[in-house]
C-alpha positions as CSV (number, residue, x, y, z in Angstrom):
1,X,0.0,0.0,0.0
2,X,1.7,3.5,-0.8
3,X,1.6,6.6,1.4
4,X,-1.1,8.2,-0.5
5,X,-3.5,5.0,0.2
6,X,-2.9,5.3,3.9
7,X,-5.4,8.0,5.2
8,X,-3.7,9.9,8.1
9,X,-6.6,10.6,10.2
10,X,-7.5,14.7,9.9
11,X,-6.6,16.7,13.3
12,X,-10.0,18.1,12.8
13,X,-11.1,14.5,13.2
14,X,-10.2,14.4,17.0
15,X,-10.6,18.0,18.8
16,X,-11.9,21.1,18.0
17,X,-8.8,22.6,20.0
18,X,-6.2,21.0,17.9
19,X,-7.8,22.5,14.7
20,X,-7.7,26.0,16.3
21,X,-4.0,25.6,17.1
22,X,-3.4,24.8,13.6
23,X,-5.5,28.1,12.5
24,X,-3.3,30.0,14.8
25,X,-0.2,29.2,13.6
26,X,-1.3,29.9,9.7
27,X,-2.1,33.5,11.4
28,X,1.4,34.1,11.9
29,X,3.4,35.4,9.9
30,X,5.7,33.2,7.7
31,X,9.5,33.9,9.1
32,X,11.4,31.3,6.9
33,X,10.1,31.1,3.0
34,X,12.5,28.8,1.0
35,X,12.0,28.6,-2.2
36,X,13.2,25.4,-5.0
37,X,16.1,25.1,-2.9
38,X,18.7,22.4,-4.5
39,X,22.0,20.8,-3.1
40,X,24.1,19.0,-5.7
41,X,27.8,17.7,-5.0
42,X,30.7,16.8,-8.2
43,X,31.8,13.0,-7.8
44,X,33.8,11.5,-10.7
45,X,32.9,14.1,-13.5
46,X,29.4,13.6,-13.1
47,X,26.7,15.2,-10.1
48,X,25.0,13.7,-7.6
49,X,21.8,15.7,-6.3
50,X,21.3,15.6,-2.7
51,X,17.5,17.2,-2.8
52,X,16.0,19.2,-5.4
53,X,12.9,21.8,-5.7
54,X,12.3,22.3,-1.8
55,X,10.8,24.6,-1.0
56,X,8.1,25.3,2.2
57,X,7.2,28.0,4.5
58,X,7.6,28.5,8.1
59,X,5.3,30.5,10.6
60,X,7.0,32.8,13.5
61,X,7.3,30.5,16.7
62,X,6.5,26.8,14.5
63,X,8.2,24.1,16.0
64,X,9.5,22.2,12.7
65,X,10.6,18.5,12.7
66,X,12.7,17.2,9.4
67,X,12.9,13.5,9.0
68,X,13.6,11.2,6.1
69,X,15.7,8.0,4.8
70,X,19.6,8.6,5.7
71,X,20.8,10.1,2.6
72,X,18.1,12.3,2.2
73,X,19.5,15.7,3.1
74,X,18.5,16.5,6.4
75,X,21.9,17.7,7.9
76,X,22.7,19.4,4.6
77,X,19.6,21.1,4.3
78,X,20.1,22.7,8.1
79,X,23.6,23.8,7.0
80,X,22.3,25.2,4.5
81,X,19.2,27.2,6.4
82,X,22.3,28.0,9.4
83,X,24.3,29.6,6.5
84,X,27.4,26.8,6.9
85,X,27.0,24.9,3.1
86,X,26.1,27.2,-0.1
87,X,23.3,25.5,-2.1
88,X,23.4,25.1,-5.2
89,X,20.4,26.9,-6.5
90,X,17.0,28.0,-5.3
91,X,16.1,31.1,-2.4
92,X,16.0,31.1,1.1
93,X,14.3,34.7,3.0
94,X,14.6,34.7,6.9
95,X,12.4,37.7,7.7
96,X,12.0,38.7,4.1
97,X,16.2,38.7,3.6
98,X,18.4,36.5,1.8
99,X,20.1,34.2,3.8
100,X,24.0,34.7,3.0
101,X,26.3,33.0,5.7
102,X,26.4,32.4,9.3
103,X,24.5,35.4,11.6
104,X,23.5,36.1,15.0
105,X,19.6,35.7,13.4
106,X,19.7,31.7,13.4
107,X,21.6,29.6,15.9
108,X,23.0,26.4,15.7
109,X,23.2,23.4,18.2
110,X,24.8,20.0,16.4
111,X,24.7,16.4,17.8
112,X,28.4,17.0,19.1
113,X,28.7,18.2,22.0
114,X,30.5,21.9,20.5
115,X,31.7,23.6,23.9
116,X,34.7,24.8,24.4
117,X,36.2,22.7,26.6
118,X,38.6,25.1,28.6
119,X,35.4,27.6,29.3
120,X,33.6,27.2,32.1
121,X,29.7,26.7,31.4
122,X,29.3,30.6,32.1
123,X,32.1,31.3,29.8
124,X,31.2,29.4,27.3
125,X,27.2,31.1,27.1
126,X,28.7,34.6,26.8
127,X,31.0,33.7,23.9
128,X,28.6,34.9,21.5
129,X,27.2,37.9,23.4
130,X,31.3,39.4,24.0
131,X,31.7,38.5,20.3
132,X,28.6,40.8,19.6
133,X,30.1,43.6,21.3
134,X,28.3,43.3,24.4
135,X,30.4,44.2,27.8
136,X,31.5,41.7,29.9
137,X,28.8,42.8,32.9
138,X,26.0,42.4,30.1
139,X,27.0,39.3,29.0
140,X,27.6,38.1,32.5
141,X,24.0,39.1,33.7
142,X,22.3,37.8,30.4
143,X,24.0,34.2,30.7
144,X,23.3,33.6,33.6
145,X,19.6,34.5,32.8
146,X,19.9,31.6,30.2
147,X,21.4,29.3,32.9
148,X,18.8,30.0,34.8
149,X,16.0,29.1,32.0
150,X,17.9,25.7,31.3
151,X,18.3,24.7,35.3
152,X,21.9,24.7,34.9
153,X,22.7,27.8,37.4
154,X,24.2,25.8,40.0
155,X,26.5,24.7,37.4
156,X,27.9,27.8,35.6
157,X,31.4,27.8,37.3
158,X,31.9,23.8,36.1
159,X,33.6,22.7,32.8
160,X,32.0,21.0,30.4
161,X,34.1,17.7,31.1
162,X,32.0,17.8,34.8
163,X,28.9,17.7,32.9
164,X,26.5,15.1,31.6
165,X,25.6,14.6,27.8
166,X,22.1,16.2,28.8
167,X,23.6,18.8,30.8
168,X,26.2,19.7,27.6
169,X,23.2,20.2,25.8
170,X,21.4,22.2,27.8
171,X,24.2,24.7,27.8
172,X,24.8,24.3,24.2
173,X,21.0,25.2,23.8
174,X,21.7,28.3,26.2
175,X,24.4,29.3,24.0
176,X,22.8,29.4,21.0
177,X,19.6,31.2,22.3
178,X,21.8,34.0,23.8
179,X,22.1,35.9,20.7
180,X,17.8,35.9,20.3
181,X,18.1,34.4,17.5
182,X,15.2,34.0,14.9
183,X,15.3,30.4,14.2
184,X,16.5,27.7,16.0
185,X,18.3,24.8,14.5
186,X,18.9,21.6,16.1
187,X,20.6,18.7,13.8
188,X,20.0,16.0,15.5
189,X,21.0,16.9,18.9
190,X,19.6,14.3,21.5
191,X,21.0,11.3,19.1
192,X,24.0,10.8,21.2
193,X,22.2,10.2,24.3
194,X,21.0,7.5,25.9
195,X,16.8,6.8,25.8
196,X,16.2,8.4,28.7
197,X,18.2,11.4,28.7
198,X,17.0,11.7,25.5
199,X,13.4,11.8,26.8
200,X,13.9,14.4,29.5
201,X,16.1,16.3,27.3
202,X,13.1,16.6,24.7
203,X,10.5,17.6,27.8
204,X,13.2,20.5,28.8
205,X,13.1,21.7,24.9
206,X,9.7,22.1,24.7
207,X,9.9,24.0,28.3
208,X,12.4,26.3,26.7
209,X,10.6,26.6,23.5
210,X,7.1,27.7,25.4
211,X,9.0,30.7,27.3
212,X,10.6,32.0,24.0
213,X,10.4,33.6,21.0
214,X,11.9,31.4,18.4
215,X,10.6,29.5,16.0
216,X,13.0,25.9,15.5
217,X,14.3,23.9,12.7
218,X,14.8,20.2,14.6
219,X,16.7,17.5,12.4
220,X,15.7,13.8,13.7
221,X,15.7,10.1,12.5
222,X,13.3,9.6,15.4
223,X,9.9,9.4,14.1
224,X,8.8,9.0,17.9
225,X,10.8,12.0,18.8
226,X,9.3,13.9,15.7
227,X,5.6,13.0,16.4
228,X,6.5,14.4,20.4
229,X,8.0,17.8,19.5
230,X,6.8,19.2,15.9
231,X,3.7,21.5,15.1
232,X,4.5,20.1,11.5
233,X,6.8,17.3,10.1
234,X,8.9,17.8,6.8
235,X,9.5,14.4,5.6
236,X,12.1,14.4,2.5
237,X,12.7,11.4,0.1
238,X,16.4,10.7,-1.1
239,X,18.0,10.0,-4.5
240,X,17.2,12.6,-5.2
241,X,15.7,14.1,-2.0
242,X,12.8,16.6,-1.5
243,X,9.2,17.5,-0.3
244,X,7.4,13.9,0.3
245,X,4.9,15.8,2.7
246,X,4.4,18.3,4.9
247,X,2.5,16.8,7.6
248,X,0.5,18.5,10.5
249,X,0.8,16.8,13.7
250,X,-2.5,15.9,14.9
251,X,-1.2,15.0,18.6
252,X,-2.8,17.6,20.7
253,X,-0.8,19.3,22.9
254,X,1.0,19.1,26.0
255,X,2.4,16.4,25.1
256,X,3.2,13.1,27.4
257,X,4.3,9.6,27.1
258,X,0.7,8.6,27.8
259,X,-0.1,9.5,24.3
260,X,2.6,7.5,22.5
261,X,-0.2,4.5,22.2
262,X,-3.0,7.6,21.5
263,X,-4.9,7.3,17.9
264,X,-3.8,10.0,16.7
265,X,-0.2,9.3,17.5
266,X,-0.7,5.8,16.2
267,X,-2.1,7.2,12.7
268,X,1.0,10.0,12.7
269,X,3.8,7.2,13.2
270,X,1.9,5.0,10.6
271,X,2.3,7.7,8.2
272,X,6.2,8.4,8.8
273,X,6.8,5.0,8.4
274,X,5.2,4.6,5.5
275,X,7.4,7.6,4.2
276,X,10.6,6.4,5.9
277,X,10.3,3.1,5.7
278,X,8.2,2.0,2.9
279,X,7.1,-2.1,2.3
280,X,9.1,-4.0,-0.3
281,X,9.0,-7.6,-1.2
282,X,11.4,-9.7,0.2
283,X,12.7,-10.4,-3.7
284,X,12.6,-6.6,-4.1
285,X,14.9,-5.9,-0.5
286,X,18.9,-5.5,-1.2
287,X,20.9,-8.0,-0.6
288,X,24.3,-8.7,0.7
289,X,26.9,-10.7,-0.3
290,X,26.7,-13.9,1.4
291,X,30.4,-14.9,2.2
292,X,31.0,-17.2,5.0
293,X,33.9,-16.2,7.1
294,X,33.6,-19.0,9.7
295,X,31.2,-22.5,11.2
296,X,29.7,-21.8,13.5
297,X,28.1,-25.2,14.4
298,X,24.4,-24.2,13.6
299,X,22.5,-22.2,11.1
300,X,20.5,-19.3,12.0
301,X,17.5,-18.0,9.4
């Protein structure tokens, strides 16, 4: 059965309320407007295309998942959107401008953990605000407003080695949201932890997300995690990648694990893997070569 066969079941199907959070957000205005955006590398005299013809529009204060096959894009496309890879054709207007390079008007937080590891945690938030001219009392004050925000005040005098994975990036998070940036982008930033820091990790970004004005760009291969977090899901295809759909996430909100067996989330997750993981006949699947490198006194199927 393909994707377009599989109904996803309307929002408006389940609450009046999550159909009037959707007619908010079209109310806003759009902040990020990319148009036929297209990433292309050179590879032995010929081209490989990455994605092709994407183009969407984001609302002020969305909360935007990406997902899609590996291959697809995703990381490349939020380079692109953060200013760090050129593409190779197409537009892209944050607030109406052309996006030309790094600025202080999108911030960046990467699966790494990106600190600096000879900066204390305090340090290392007003980095960007001393590098914006700020003085050092500002920057001071305004960090440790941000420490505050993340819970990580009792922790601003400790280096980043003394911290946690979650606790890196909850700073990293702070650091990037110090400038007041527009947009907010996350490539897949939780993947490097384990499942349950990775669970409270996502409940503190939606905590942060609620008390400020940015609207974020998150990069995931979760389609759990996507389905918990996003307004709206991008899901791209690969070779070459793109636009598959634009989903609106029927999963009313707040949000808890309680509504990971819900009907709606159930009909959301359907969808995505239908996307993401489409059926193929078993003479269909790829194949590896079967070379035997050892007995091992039975046979497994």
């Amino acid at each position: 059965m393909s994707p377009s066969e599989i109904r996803l079941p309307d929002y408006r199907d389940f609450a009046p309320s999550v159909a009037a959070r959707f007619d908010r957000i079209r109310t806003r205005p759009v902040i990020l407007r990319i148009r036929d955006l297209k990433k292309s590398f050179g590879a032995n005299g010929g081209t490989h295309v990455v994605f092709d013809r994407l183009s969407i529009d984001i609302h002020r204060r969305e909360f935007i998942c990406a997902v899609g096959p590996s291959g697809c894009g995703k990381s490349t496309f939020a380079r692109i959107v953060a200013g760090l890879d050129e593409a190779s054709a197409g537009e892209i207007l944050l607030d109406g401008q052309p996006v030309a390079g790094p600025g202080p008007d999108r911030g960046m937080v990467f699966q790494g953990y990106t600190l600096f590891p000879w900066l204390t945690v305090r340090s290392n938030v007003m980095f960007g605000l001393l590098m914006s001219g700020k003085a050092e009392s500002t920057a001071e004050s305004e960090a440790r407003e941000w420490l505050d925000m993340v819970g990580l005040s009792k922790f601003e005098h400790s280096y980043p080695h003394e911290l946690s994975g979650g606790m890196k990036q909850r700073v990293a998070i702070a650091r990037a949201l110090a400038n007041n940036p527009r947009i907010l982008i996350m490539d897949e930033p939780f993947g490097a932890l384990d499942a349950q820091t990775r669970a409270q990790m996502q409940h503190y970004l939606v905590q942060i997300w609620k008390k400020v004005d940015v609207t974020i760009l998150f990069i995931t291969h979760d389609l759990d995690e996507a389905a918990f977090l996003s307004d709206r899901i991008l899901v791209m295809g690969a070779n070459p990648g793109g636009v598959r759909e634009f989903i609106e996430n029927p999963v009313p909100r707040p949000r808890s694990a309680a509504q990971f067996i819900s009907p709606e989330f159930l009909a959301l997750k359907k969808r995505l893997e239908h996307h993401i993981h489409p059926p193929v006949e078993a003479e269909a699947a790829e194949k590896l070569s079967m070379i035997k490198l050892t007995e091992a006194g039975d046979e497994v199927e």
